[in-house]
C-alpha positions in Angstrom: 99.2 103.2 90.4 101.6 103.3 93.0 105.1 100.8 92.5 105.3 101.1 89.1 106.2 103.6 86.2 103.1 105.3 84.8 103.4 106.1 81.2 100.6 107.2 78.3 100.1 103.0 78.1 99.8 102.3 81.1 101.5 101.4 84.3 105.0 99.1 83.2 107.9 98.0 85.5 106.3 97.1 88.5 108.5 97.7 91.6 108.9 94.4 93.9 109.4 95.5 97.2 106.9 97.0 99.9 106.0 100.4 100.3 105.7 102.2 103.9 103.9 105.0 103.1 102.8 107.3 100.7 102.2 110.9 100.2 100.7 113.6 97.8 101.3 117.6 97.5 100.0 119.7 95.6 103.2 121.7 95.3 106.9 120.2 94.7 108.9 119.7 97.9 111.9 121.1 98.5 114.8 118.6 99.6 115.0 119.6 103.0 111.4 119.0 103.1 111.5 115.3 101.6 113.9 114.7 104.2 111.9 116.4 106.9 108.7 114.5 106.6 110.9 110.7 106.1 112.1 111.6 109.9 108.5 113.3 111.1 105.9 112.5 108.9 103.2 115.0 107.8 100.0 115.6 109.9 96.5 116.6 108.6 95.7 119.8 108.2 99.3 120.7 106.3 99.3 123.1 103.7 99.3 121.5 100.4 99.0 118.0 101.7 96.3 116.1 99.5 96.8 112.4 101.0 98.6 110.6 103.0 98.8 106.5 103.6 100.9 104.9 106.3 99.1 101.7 106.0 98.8 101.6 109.9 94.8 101.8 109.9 92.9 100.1 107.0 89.1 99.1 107.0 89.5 95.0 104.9 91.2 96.7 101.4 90.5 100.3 101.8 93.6 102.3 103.3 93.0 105.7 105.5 94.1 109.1 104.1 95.4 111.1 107.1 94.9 114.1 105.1 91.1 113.7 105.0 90.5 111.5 107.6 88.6 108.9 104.9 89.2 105.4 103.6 89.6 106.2 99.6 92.3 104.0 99.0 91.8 100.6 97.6 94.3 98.0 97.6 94.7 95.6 94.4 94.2 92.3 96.4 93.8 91.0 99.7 95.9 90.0 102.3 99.0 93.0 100.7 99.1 94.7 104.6 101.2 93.0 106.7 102.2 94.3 110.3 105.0 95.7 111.8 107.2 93.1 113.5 109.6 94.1 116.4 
């Protein structure tokens, strides 16, 4: 579960703000790296990129991965997207 802490009970102190997008490696990143992709985010194909969610393309609550090019993440509830504003 993503906005909260995850512990062997469950997911506790849930996080109230809005996330922009979310990634997954299957290697630890080094700290040049983390600030790398917040500038230039990662594209598919990377090495050891497993998912990626920027929220921009959704099909009703599923979100895309950019890694995989499929929709395999569900959102809790409708109506959680909102759009960019200028």
């Amino acid at each position: 579960m993503l906005g909260a802490r995850n512990g062997e009970q469950g997911a506790d102190s849930f996080i109230n703000g809005q996330v922009d997008d979310v990634q997954v490696w299957g290697r630890a990143l080094s700290g040049s790296e983390v600030q790398g992709y917040m500038l230039t985010p990662p594209v598919a194909g990377e090495a050891d990129l497993l998912a990626y969610y920027d929220f921009s393309r959704a099909k009703g609550r599923w979100v895309e991965n950019v890694a995989t090019g499929e929709f395999d993440a569900l959102l809790s509830a409708n109506n959680l997207l909102k759009t960019k504003m200028n």
